[in-house]
C-alpha positions in Angstrom: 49.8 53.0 -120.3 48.4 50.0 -120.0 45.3 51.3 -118.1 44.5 53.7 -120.7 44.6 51.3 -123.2 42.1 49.6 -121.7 39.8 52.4 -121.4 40.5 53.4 -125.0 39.1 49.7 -125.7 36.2 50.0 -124.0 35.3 53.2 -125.3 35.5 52.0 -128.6 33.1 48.8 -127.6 30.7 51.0 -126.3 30.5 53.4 -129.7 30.1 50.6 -131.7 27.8 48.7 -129.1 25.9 52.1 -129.0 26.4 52.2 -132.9 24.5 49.2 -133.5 21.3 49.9 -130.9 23.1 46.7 -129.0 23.5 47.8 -125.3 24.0 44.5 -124.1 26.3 43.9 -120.5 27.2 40.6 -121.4 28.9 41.3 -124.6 30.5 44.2 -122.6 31.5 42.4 -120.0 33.4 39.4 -122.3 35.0 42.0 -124.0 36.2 43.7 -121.0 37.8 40.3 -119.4 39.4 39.9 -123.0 41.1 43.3 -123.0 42.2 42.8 -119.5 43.8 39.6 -120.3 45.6 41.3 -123.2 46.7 44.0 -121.3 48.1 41.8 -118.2 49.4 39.8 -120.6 52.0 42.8 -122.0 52.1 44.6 -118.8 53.6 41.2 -116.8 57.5 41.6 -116.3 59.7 38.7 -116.5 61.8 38.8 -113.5 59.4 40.5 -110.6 55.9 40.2 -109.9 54.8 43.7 -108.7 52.2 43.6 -105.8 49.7 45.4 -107.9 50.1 42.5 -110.7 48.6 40.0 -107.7 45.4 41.3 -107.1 44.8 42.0 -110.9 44.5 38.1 -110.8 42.0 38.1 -108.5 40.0 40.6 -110.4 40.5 38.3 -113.7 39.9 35.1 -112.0 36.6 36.5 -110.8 36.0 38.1 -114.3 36.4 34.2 -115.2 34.2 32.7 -113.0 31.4 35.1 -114.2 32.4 34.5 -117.5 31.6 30.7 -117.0 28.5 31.7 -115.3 27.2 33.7 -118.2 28.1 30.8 -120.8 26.1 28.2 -118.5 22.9 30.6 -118.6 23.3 30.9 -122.2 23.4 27.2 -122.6 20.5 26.8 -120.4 18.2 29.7 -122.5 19.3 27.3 -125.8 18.4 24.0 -123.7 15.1 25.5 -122.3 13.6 26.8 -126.0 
């Protein structure tokens, strides 16, 4: 359920990335960590943690980490122009 939802999100990014002439992988990529947040976020049981569950939060802590990355050369194009 979850995992579809996902992919239902992203293809709606993409129509309306490709609706505007935007292809751009960074916008993609932020909105891809933020509907995979979401989706951890309802899919995470109270009681149990599901093995599964652990190495999602590997995959989002590294989706974080390149999320930083990608802010810091943003800041750096604004500083260098």
């Amino acid at each position: 359920m979850a995992a579809g939802g996902l992919i239902v999100w992203l293809l709606i990014v993409t129509f309306f990335m490709i609706l505007a002439g935007n292809l751009d992988l960074e916008i993609f990529f932020v909105l891809w960590l933020i509907g995979i947040l979401i989706a951890v976020e309802l899919i995470d049981p109270a009681f149990s943690r599901p093995s599964y569950l652990h190495y999602l939060r590997y995959a989002i802590a590294t989706g974080v980490i390149l999320f930083g990355a990608i802010v810091a050369h943003k800041v750096l194009e604004i500083l260098n122009s």
